[in-house]
C-alpha positions as CSV (number, residue, x, y, z in Angstrom):
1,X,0.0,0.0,0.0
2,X,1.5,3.5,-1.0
3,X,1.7,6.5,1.7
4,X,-0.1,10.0,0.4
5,X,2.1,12.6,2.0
6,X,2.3,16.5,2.6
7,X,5.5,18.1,3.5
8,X,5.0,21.5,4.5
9,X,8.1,23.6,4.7
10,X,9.6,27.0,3.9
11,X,12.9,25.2,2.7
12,X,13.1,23.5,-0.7
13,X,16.2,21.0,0.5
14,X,14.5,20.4,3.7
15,X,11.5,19.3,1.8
16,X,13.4,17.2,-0.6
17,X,15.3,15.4,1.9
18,X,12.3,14.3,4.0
19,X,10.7,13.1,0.5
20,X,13.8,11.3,0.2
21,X,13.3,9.8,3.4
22,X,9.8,8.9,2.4
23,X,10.3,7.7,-1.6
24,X,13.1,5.2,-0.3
25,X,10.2,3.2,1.7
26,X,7.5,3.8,-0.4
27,X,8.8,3.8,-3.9
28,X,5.5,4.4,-5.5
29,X,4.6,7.8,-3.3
30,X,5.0,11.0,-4.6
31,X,5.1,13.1,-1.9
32,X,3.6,16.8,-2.3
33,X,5.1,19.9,-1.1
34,X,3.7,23.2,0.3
35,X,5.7,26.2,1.0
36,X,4.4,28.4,3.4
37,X,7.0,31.2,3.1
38,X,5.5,32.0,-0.7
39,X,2.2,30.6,-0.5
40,X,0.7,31.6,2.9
41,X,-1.4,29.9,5.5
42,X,-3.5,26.2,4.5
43,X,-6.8,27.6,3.3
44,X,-9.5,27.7,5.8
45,X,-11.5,24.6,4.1
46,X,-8.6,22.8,3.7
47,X,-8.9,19.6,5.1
48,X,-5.7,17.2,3.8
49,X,-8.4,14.3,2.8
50,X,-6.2,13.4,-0.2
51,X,-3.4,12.6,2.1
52,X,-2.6,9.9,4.8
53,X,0.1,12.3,6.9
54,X,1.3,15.9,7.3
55,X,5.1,16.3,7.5
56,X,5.2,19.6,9.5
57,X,8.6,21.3,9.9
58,X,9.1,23.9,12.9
59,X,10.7,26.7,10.9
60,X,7.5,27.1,8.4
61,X,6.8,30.8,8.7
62,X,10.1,32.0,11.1
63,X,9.7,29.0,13.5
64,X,5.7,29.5,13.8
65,X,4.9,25.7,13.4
66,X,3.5,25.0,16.3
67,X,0.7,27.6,15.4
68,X,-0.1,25.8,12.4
69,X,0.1,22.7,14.2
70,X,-2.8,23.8,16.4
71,X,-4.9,25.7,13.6
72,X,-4.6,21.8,11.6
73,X,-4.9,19.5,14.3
74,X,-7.9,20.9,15.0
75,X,-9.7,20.8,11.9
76,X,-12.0,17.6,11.7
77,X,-10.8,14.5,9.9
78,X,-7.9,16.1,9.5
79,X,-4.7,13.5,8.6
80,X,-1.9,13.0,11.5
81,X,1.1,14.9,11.6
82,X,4.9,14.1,12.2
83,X,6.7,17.3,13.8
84,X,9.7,18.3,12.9
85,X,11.1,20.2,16.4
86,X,14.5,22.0,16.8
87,X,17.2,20.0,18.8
88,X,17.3,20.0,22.4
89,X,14.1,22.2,22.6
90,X,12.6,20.2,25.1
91,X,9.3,22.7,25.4
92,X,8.8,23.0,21.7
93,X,8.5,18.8,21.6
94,X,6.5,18.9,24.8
95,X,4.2,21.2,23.3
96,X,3.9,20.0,20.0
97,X,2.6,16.4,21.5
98,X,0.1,17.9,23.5
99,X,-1.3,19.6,20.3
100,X,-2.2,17.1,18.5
101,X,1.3,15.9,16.5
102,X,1.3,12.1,15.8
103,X,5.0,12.0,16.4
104,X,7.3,14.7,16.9
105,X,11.3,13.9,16.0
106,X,14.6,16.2,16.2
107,X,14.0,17.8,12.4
108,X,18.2,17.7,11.8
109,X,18.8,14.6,14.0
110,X,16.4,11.7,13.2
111,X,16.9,8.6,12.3
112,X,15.1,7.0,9.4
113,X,13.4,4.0,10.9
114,X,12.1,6.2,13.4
115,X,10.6,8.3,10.4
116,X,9.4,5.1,9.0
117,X,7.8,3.9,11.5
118,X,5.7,7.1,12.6
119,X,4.5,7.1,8.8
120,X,3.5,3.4,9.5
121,X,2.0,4.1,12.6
122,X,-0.1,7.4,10.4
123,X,-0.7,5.2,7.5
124,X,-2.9,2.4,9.8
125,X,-4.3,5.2,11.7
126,X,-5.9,7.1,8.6
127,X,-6.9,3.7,6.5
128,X,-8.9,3.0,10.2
129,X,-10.7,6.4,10.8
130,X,-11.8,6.3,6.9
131,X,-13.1,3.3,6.8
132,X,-15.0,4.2,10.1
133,X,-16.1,7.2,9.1
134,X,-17.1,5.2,5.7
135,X,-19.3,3.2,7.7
136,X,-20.8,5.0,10.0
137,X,-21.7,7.0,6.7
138,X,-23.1,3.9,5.3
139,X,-25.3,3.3,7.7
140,X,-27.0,6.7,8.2
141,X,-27.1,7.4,4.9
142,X,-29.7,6.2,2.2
143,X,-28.7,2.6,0.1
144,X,-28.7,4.9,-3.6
145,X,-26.3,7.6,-1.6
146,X,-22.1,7.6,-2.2
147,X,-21.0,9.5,-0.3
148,X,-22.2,13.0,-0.9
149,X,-24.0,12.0,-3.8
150,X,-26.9,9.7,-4.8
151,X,-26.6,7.2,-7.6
152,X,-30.2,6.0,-8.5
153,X,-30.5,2.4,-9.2
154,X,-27.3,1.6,-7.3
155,X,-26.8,0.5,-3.6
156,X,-23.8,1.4,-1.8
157,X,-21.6,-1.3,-0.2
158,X,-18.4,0.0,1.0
159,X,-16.1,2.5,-0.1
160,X,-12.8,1.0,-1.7
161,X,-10.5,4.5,-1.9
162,X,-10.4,8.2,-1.6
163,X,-8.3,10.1,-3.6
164,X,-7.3,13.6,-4.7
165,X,-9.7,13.6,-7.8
166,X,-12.1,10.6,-7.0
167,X,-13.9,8.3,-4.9
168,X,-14.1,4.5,-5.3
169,X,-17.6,2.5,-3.9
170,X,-18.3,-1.2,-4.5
171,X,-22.0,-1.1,-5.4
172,X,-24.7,-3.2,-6.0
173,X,-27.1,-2.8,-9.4
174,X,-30.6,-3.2,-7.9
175,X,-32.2,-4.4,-10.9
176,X,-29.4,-6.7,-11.8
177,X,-28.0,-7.9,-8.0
178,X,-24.5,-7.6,-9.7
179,X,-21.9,-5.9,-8.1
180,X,-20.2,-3.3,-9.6
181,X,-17.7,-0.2,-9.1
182,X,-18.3,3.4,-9.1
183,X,-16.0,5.7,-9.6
184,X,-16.9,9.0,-8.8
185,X,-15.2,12.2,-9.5
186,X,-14.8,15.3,-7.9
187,X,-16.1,17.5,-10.6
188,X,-17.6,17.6,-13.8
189,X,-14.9,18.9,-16.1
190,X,-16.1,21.2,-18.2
191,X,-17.1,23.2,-15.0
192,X,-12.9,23.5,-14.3
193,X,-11.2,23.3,-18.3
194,X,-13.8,24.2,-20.7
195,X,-16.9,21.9,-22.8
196,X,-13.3,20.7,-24.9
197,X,-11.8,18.9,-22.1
198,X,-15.6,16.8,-21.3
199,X,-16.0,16.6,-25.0
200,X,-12.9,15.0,-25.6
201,X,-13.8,12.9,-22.5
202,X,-17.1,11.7,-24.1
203,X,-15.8,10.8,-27.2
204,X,-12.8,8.3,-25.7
205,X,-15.4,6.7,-23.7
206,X,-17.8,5.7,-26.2
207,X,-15.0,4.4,-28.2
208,X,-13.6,2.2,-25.0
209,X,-17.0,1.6,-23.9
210,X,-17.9,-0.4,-26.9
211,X,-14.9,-2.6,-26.9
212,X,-15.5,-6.1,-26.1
213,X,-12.1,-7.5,-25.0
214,X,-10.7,-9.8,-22.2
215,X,-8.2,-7.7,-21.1
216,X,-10.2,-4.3,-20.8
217,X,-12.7,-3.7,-17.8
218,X,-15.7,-2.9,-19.3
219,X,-17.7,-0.3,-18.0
220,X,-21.5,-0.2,-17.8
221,X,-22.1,3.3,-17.6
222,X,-21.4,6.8,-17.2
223,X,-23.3,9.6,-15.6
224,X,-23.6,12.8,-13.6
225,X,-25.5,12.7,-10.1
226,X,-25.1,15.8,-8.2
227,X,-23.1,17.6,-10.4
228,X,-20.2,14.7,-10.1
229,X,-19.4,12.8,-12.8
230,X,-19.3,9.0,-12.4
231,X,-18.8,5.6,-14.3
232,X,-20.0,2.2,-13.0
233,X,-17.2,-0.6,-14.3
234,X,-16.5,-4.1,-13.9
235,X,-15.5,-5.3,-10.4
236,X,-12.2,-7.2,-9.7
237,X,-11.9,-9.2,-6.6
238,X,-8.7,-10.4,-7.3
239,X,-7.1,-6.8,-6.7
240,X,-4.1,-5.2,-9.0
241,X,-1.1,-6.3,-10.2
242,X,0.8,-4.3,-7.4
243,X,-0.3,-6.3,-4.7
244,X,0.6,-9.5,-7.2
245,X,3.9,-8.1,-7.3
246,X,4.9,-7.7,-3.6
247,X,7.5,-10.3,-4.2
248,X,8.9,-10.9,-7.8
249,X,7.4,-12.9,-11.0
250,X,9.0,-16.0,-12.6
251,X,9.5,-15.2,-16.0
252,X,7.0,-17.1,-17.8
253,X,4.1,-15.6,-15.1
254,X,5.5,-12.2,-15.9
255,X,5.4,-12.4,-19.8
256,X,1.8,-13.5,-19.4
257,X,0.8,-10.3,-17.8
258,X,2.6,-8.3,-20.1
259,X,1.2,-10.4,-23.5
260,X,-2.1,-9.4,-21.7
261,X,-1.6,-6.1,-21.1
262,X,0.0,-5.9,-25.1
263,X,-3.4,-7.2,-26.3
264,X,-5.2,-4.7,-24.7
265,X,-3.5,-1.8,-25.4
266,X,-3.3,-3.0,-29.0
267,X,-7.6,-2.9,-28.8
268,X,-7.3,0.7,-27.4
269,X,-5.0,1.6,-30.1
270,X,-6.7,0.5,-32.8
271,X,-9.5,2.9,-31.8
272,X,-7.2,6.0,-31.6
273,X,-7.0,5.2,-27.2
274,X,-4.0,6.2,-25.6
275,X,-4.1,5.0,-22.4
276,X,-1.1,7.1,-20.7
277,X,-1.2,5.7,-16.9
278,X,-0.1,2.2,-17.8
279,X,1.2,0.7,-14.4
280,X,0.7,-2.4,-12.3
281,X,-1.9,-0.2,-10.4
282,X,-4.3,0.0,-13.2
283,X,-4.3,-3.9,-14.6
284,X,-6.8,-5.4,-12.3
285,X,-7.0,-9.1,-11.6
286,X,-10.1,-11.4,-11.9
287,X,-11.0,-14.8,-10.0
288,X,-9.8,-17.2,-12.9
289,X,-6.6,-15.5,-13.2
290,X,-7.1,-13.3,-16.3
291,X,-6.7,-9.4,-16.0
292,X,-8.0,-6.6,-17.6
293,X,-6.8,-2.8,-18.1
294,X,-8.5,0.2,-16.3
295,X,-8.6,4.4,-17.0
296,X,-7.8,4.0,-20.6
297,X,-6.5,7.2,-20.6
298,X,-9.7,8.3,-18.8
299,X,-7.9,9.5,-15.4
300,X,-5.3,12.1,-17.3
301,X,-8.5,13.7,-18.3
302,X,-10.2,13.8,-14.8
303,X,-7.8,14.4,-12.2
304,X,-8.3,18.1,-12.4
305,X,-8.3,18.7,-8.9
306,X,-4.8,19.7,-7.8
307,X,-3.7,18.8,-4.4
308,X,-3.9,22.5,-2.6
309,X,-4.1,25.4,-4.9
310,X,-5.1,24.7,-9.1
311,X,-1.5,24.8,-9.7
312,X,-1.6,22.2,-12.2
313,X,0.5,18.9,-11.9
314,X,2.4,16.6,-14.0
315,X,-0.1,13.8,-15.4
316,X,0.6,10.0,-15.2
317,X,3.3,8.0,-12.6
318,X,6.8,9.6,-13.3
319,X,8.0,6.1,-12.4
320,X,6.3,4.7,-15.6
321,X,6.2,7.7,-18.2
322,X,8.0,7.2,-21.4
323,X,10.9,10.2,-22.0
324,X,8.2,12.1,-24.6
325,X,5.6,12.0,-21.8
326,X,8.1,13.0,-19.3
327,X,9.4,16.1,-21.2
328,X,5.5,16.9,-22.6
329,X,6.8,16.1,-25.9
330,X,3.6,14.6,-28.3
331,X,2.4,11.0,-27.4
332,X,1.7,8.3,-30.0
333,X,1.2,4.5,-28.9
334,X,5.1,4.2,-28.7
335,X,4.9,5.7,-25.3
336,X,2.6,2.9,-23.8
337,X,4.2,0.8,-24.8
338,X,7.5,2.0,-23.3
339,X,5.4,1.9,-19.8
340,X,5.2,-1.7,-20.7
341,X,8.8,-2.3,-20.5
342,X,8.9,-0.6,-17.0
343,X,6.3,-3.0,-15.7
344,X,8.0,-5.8,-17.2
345,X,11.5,-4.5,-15.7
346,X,10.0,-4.4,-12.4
347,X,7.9,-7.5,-12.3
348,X,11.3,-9.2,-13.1
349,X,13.3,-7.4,-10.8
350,X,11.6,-6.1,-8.0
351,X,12.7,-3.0,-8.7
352,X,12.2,-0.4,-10.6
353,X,14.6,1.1,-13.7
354,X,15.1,4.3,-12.5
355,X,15.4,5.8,-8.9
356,X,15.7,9.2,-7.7
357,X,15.1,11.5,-5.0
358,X,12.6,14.3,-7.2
359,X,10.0,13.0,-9.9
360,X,11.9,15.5,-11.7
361,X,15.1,13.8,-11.3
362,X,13.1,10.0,-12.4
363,X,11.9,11.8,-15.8
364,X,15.4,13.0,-16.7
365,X,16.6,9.5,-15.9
366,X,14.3,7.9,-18.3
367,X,15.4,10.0,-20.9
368,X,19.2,10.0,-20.4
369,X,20.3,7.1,-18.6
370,X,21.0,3.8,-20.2
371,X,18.5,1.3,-20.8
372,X,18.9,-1.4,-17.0
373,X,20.3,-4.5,-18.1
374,X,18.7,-7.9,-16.4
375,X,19.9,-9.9,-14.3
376,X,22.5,-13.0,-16.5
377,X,19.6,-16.0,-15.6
378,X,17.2,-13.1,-17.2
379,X,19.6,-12.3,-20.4
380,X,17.2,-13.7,-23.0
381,X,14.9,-11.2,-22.2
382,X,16.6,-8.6,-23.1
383,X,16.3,-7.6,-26.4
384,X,12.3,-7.6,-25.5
385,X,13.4,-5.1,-22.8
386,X,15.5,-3.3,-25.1
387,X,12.7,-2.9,-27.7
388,X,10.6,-1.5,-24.9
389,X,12.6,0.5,-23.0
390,X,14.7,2.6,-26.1
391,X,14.8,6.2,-25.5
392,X,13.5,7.1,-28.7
393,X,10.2,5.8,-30.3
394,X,11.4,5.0,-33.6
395,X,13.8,2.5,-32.2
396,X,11.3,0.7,-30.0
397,X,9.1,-2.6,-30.7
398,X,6.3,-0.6,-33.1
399,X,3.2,-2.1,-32.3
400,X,1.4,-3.7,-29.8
401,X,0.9,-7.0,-31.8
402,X,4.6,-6.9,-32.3
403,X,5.0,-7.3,-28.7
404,X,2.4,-10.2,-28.2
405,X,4.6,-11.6,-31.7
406,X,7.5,-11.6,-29.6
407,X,6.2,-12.5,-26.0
408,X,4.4,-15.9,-28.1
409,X,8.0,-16.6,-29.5
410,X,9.6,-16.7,-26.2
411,X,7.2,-18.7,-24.5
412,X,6.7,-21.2,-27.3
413,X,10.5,-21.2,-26.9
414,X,10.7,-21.7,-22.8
415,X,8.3,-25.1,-23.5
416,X,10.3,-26.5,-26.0
């Protein structure tokens, strides 16, 4: 499970070093940064529910953290915090537990496991008051309502995940008794970027929503309830491919998510799809063992909610973008398919091709650094890596179906 963090400090290297600290433990987070000094006090109504912690340093604001400490611990739901105190002041640490902080740790003198596990300790403390508070919604609430909105002809469950832009229910049809999962999102779009952005929207999903393929999740519906936009898709009990990959793949198990995730993308293609978030995240698994593709490309569209202010964001995982994506060069279904080769890296591995202490620092990576070679029991994979990862699209693997080509060889080669 990933950690959603806030680091809140005046100082650029301070805040860079503590999403150091937090990147090296959870390799998929991308911790987000606020600095008080330029951009003033937390609005009023802001109440942190896209994150799981606050990393607070002392010296926001000439050493007035403990005021902001009080003004967020106070606001309802808000997440925990980790203080960042100055050494040896005894008073300030005393203080800042009696507050409200979570943890409070010397902010030039801590040691990481301590870090680690106060971000473990916030982590199982916010997954527990959301699901309560989830509940206890639940069961006050009307069976058609999600949240703050009501779905006709849907009953609610449970909620699966918050995020910054969306929420995530299991539901029930009532005409149908199947279960399904709704997706709602904060905001109709053309409210925030214009009738182009929804437009564009509309038009991807008909063309996705009519595709009848194995290895695309197939969505039933879209709609707007309460001035949310929503879709109702296919429900996965088998989870993602990340929690599949907590340990790593054999080879041949590996290739057959990847030939499964080729022949998807290959269906999205061929309707003019980009699907631009490809990542173990977004392949879901089913009961027999098959898995399917989510977003489509739908979530680069939606997430138009920033994290704090509007300032926009980069789209996609930097972990997984292709160099053109990366460097908001344009996109053609090269750059999939480069995402590809980073799943494949990493379900082979463990790890992933590129590591670095800024998303910043990961996208320059992907486009400069040589393509990671595998491990020498690995070595016939290769030139499939190679044709995935290559910095430039001309010199990668063209197609989708040339990728499934190639995956068939090597597993009708392993057999023989």
């Amino acid at each position: 499970m990933t950690l959603r963090a806030l680091i809140v400090s005046d100082r650029a290297d301070y805040r860079q070093q503590l999403a150091h600290h937090v990147t090296l433990e959870w390799r998929d987070a991308l911790p987000a940064e606020y600095e008080p000094a330029t951009r003033g006090r937390l609005p009023a109504g802001f109440t942190g529910i896209a994150y799981d912690v606050v990393l607070l340093d002392h010296e926001v604001q000439d050493a007035r953290g403990l005021e902001w400490l009080e003004d967020l611990a106070d606001r309802p739901g808000f997440p925990p915090i980790v203080y960042f105190a100055p050494g040896g002041a005894g008073a300030v640490r005393d203080k800042a537990k009696s507050v409200g902080a979570l943890a409070v740790l010397t902010r030039t003198d801590f040691e990481h496991a301590d870090l680690c596990g106060a971000l473990r300790t916030a982590l199982a403390s916010r997954r527990n008051v959301l699901a309560e508070t989830s509940r206890a919604a639940l069961e006050q609430c009307p069976p058609d309502r999600f949240g703050s909105v009501r779905i006709r002809g849907h009953r609610c469950l449970r909620r699966l995940a918050v995020g910054g832009s969306s929420s995530v229910f299991l539901a029930e049809n009532m005409r149908t008794g199947e279960q399904r999962v709704l997706k709602i999102f904060r905001q109709v779009p053309d409210i925030v970027e214009g009738s182009t952005t929804f437009d564009r929207f509309l038009r991807e999903f008909d063309l996705v929503a009519h595709l009848r393929h194995p290895n695309i999740a197939r969505i039933f519906d879209i709609g707007v309830a309460d001035d949310h936009l929503y879709l109702a898709m296919e429900f996965f009990p088998g989870g993602d491919l990340r929690s599949r990959m907590r340990e790593r793949l054999d080879p041949q198990q590996a290739l057959g998510y990847v030939r499964q995730m080729a022949a998807a993308l290959g269906a999205l293609h061929e309707v003019g799809v980009l699907h631009r978030d490809v990542k173990p995240g977004n392949l879901l698994l089913r009961e027999d063992g098959s898995a399917a593709f989510i977003d489509f490309g739908l979530a680069r569209q939606l997430r138009l909610e920033s994290d704090i202010t509007g300032v926009g964001t980069i789209f996609g995982t930097p972990h997984y973008m292709s160099p053109e994506q990366g460097h908001g060069s344009p996109l053609d279904e090269r750059s999939d398919l480069y995402s590809l080769g980073v799943v494949l890296f990493e379900m082979l591995t463990g790890d992933k091709p590129y590591i670095a202490e800024t998303p910043l620092a990961v996208i320059y990576q992907h486009a400069n650094a040589p393509v990671p070679r595998l491990p020498q029991n690995l070595a016939h994979l290769q030139p499939l890596l190679d044709g995935l990862l290559a910095k430039k699209p001309a010199d990668r693997l063209p197609t989708a179906a040339a990728i499934v080509a190639s995956i068939d060889a090597l597993l009708k080669s392993a057999a023989a």
